[in-house]
C-alpha positions in Angstrom: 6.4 13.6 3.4 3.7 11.2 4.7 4.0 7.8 5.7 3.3 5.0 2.9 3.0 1.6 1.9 2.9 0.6 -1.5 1.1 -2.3 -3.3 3.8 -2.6 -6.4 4.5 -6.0 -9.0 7.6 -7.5 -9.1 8.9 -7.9 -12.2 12.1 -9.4 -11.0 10.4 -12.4 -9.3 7.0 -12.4 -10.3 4.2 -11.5 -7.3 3.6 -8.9 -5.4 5.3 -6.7 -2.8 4.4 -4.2 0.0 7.3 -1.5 0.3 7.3 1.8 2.9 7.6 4.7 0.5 11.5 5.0 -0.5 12.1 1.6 0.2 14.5 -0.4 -1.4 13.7 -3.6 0.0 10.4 -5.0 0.4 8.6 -6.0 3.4 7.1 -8.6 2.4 6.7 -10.7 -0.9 3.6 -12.4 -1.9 2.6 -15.0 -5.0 -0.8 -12.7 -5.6 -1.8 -8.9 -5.3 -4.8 -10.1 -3.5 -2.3 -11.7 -1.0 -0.2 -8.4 -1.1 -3.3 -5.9 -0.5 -4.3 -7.9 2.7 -0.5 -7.8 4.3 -0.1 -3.9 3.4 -4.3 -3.5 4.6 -2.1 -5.1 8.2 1.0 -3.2 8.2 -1.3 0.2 7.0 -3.4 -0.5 9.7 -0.7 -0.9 12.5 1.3 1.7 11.7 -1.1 4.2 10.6 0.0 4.9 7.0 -1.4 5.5 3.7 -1.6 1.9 1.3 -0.8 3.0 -2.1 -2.2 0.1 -4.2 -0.3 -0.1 -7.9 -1.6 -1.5 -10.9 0.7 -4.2 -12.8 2.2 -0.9 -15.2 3.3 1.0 -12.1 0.1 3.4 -12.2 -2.0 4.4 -9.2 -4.9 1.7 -8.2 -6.3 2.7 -5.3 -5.8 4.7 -2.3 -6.6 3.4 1.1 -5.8 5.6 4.4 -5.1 4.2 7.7 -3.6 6.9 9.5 -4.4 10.4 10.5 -6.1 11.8 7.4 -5.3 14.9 6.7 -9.1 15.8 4.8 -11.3 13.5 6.4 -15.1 13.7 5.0 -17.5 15.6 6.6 -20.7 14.5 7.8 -23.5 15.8 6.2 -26.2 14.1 8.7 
């Protein structure tokens, strides 16, 4: 399994949180997704995981990898 972090609404309380993958309990909790994105973009970035950014419906965003990808792109210069 790799090593996430995930961008998902809460519906609960309103706002945003940033969860590791199979995570019960949030990280952190934010009052936008803007605010969200940054914070996982910082915890992604430290501990060299994937940020799995969700739309509002639960549905995949956007990827973003901070870690060790497994298919990096190939230069073509």
């Amino acid at each position: 399994m790799r090593k996430e972090h995930h961008v998902v609404y809460n519906s609960e309380r309103g706002g945003w949180d940033v969860k590791k993958n199979n995570s019960k309990r949030a990280s952190i909790h934010c009052d936008t997704k803007e605010q969200a994105v940054d914070a996982g973009c910082r915890f992604s970035g430290s501990q060299k995981t994937e940020l799995v950014i969700h739309k509002m419906n639960g549905k995949i965003q956007n990827l973003d990898s901070h870690g060790n990808d497994p298919f990096p792109p190939k230069d073509r210069k």
